[in-house]
BAVEXTI-119848 format. One record per residue (C-alpha): residue number from 0; chain; x, y, z. Coordinates in steps of 0.25 Angstrom, whole numbers, padded with zeros to 4 digits. Layout:
<pts>
+-----+----+-------+-------+-------+
:   i : ch :  east : north :    up :
+-----+----+-------+-------+-------+
: NUM :  A :     X :     Y :     Z :
...
+-----+----+-------+-------+-------+
</pts>
This chain:
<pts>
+-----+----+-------+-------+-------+
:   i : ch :  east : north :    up :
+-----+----+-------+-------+-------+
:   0 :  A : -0606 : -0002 :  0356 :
:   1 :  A : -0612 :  0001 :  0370 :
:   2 :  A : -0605 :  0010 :  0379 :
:   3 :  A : -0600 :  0001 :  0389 :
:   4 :  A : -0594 : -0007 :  0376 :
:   5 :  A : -0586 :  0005 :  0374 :
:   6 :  A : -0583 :  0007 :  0388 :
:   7 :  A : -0579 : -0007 :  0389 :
:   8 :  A : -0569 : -0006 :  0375 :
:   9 :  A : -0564 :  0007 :  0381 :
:  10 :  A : -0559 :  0000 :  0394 :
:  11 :  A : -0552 : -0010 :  0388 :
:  12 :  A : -0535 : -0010 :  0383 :
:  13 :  A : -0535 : -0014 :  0370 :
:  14 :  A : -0523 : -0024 :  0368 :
:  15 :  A : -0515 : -0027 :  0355 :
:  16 :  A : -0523 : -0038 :  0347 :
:  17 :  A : -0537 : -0032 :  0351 :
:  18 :  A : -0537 : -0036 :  0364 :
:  19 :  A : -0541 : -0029 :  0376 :
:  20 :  A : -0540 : -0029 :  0390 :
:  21 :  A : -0550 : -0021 :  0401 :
:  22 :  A : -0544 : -0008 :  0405 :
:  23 :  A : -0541 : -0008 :  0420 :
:  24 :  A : -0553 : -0001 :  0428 :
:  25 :  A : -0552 :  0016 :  0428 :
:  26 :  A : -0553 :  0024 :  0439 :
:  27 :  A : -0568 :  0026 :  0440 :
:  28 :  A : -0569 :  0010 :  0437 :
:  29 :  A : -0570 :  0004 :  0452 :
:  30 :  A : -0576 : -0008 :  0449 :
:  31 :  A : -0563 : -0016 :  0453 :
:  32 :  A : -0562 : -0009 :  0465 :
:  33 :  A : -0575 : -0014 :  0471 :
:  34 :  A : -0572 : -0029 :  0472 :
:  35 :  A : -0575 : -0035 :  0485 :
:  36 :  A : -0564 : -0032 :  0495 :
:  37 :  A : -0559 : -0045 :  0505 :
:  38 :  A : -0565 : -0043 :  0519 :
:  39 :  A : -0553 : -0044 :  0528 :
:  40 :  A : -0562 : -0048 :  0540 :
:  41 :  A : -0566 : -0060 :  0530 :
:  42 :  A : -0550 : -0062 :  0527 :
:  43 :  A : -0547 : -0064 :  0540 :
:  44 :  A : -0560 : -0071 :  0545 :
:  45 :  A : -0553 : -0081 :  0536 :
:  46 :  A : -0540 : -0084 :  0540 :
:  47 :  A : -0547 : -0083 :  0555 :
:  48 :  A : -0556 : -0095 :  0550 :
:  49 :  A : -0544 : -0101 :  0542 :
:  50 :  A : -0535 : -0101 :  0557 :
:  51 :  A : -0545 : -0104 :  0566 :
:  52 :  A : -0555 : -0113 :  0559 :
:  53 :  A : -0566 : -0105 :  0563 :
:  54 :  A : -0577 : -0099 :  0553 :
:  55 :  A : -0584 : -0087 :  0552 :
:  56 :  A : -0588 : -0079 :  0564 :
:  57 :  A : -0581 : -0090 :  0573 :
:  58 :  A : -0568 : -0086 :  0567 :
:  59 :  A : -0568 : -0070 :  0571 :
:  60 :  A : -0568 : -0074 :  0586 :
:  61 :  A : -0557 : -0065 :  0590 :
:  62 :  A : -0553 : -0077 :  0598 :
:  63 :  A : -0547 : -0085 :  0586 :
:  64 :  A : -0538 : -0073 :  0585 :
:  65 :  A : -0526 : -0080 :  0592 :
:  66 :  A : -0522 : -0093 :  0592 :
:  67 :  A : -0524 : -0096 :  0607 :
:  68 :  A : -0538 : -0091 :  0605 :
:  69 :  A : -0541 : -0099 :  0594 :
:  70 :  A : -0534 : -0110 :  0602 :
:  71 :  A : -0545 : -0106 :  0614 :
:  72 :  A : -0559 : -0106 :  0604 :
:  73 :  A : -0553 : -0120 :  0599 :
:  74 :  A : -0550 : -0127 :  0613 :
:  75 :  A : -0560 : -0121 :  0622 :
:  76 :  A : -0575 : -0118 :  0624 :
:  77 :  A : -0586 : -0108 :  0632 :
:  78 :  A : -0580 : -0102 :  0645 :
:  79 :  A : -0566 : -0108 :  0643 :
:  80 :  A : -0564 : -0101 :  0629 :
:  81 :  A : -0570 : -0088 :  0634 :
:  82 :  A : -0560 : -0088 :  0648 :
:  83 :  A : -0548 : -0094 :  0639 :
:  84 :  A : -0550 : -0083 :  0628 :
:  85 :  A : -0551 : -0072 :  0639 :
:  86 :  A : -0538 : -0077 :  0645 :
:  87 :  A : -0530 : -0078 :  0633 :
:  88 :  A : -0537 : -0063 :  0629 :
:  89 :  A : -0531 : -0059 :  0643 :
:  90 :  A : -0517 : -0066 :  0642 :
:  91 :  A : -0514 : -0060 :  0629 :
:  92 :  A : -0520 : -0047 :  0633 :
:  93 :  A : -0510 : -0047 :  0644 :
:  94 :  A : -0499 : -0052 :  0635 :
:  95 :  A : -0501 : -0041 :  0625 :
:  96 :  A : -0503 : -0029 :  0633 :
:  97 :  A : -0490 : -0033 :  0642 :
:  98 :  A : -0481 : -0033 :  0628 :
:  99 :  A : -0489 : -0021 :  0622 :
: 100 :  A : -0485 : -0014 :  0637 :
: 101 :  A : -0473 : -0019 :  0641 :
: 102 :  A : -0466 : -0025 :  0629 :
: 103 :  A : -0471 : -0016 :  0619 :
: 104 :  A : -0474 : -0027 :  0609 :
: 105 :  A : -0490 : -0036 :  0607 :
: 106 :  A : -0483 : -0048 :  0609 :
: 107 :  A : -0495 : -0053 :  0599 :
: 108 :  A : -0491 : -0067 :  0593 :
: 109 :  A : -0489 : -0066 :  0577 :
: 110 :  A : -0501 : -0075 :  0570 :
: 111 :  A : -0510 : -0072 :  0583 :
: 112 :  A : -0521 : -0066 :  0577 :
: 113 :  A : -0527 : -0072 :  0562 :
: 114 :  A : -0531 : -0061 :  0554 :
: 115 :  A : -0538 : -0047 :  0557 :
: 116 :  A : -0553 : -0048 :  0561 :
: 117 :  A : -0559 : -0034 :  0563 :
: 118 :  A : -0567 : -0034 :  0577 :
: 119 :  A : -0578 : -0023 :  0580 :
: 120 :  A : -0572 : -0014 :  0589 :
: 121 :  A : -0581 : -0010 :  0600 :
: 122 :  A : -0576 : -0001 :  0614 :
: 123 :  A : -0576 : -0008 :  0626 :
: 124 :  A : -0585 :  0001 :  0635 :
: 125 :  A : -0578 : -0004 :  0647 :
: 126 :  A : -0564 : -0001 :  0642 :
: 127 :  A : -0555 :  0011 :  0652 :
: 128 :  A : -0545 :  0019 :  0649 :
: 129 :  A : -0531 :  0013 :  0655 :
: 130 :  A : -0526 :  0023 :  0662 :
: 131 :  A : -0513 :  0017 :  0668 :
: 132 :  A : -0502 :  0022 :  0665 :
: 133 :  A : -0491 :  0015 :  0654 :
: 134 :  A : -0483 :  0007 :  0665 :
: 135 :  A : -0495 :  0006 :  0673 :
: 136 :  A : -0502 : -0003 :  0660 :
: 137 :  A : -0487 : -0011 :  0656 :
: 138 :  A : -0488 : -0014 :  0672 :
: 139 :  A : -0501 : -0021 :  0671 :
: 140 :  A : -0498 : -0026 :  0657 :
: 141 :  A : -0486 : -0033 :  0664 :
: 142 :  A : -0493 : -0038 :  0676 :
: 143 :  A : -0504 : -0043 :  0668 :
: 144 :  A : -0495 : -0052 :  0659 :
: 145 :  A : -0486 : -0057 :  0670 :
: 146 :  A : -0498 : -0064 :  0677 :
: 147 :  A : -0502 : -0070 :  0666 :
: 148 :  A : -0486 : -0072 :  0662 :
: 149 :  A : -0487 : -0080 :  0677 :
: 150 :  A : -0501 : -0088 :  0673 :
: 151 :  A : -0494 : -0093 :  0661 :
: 152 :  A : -0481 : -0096 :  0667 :
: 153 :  A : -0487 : -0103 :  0679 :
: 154 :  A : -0494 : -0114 :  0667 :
: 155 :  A : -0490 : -0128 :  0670 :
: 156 :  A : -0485 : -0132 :  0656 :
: 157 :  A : -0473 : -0123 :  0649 :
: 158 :  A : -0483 : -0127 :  0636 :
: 159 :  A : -0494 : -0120 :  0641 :
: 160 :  A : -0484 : -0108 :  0643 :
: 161 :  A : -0479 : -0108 :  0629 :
: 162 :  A : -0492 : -0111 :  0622 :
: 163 :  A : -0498 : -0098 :  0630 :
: 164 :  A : -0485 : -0090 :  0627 :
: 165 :  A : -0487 : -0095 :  0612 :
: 166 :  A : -0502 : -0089 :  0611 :
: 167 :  A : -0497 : -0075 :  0617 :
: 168 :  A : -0483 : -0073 :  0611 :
: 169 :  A : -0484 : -0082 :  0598 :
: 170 :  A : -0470 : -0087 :  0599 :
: 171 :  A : -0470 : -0102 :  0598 :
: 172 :  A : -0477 : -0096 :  0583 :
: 173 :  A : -0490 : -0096 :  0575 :
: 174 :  A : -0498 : -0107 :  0575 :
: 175 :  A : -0494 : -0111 :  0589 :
: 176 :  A : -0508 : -0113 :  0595 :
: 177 :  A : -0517 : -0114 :  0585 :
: 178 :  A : -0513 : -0119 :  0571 :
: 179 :  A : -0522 : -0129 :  0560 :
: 180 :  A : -0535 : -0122 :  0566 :
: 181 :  A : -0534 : -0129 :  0579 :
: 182 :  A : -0525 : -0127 :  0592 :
: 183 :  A : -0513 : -0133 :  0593 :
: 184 :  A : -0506 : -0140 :  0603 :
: 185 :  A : -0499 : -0126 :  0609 :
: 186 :  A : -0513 : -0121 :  0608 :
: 187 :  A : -0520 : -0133 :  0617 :
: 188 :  A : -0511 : -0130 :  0627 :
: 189 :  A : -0511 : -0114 :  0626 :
: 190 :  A : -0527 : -0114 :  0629 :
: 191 :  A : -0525 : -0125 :  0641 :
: 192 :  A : -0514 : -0115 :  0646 :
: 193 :  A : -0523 : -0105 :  0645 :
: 194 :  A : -0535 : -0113 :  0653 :
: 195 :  A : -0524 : -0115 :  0664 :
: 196 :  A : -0521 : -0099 :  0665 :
: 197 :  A : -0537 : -0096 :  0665 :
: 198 :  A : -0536 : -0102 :  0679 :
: 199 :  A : -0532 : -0091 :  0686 :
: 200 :  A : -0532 : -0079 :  0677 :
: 201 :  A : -0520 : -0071 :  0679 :
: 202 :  A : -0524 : -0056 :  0687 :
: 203 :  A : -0524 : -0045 :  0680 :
+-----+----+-------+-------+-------+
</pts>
């Protein structure tokens, strides 16, 4: 008998009738500890490519992140998806920092955003300290939401004022602009509201 036979024999549970059964691993066995771990970037590359429809690299674009950014890669191209993305980046940039200051709350709609995809973190060289003061910062937050508040008011269509509204506060639900890996109706006319408010951009 070899020595790894007897190991083996002395690892195993004998069980009434002769049989036996492996004993679980000791302490100084890790061999069950070093099985292949899920990558949770790949996790949520998958549900990114299982919502959007895109593959692969094409799916980390952090513009698929929101519905009406997923609305904006599917409907426009070149120049007009780089403007329409910037403005909706600005709109909800405005839109966040005025609840953040003022109402004390992210106003981020629930479902926004379709699983966690680290990003490289690099410092923006030309990044400044903000040295305004607390009301100084909630009164820009406040001026800058309420020109765009008056750019979307001033849309000719009360549609195009909720689909906007949906993609910012997320309460006509999930699902409202994009759904089935395509834009839906809401979302159709939420980018062709947002073409009309990239007319004049709003001052900042």
């Amino acid at each position: 008998m070899t020595s790894k036979t007897r190991r083996a024999r002395k690892r195993a549970i004998a069980l009434a009738g002769g049989a036996s059964v492996p004993q679980p691993p000791s302490g100084r066995d890790r061999t069950h500890t070093n099985q292949p771990k899920d990558d949770a970037r790949m996790t949520a590359m998958t549900a990114r490519e299982r919502m959007t429809g895109h593959t692969g690299k094409d799916a980390l674009d952090p513009a698929l992140g929101t519905d009406m950014g997923r609305c904006i890669v599917a409907l426009c191209q070149g120049d007009e998806r780089a403007t329409l993305l910037g403005a909706w980046q600005a709109m909800s940039a405005a839109h966040r920092n005025y609840r953040m200051l003022y109402i004390g709350q992210t106003g981020d709609p629930q479902g926004a955003a379709i699983g966690f995809i680290p990003e490289r973190m690099e410092t923006d060289p030309s990044l400044r300290v903000d040295i305004r003061t607390h009301d100084e910062r909630v009164a820009a937050a406040k001026s800058g939401w309420a020109a765009w508040q008056a750019r979307i008011a001033a849309l000719p269509w009360p549609q195009m004022k909720w689909a906007i509204r949906a993609g910012l506060e997320g309460f006509m639900g999930e699902a409202t602009l994009w759904r089935d890996q395509a834009p839906t109706i809401q979302g159709r006319v939420a980018v062709d509201a947002l073409r009309r408010l990239t007319v004049d951009k709003p001052a900042k």
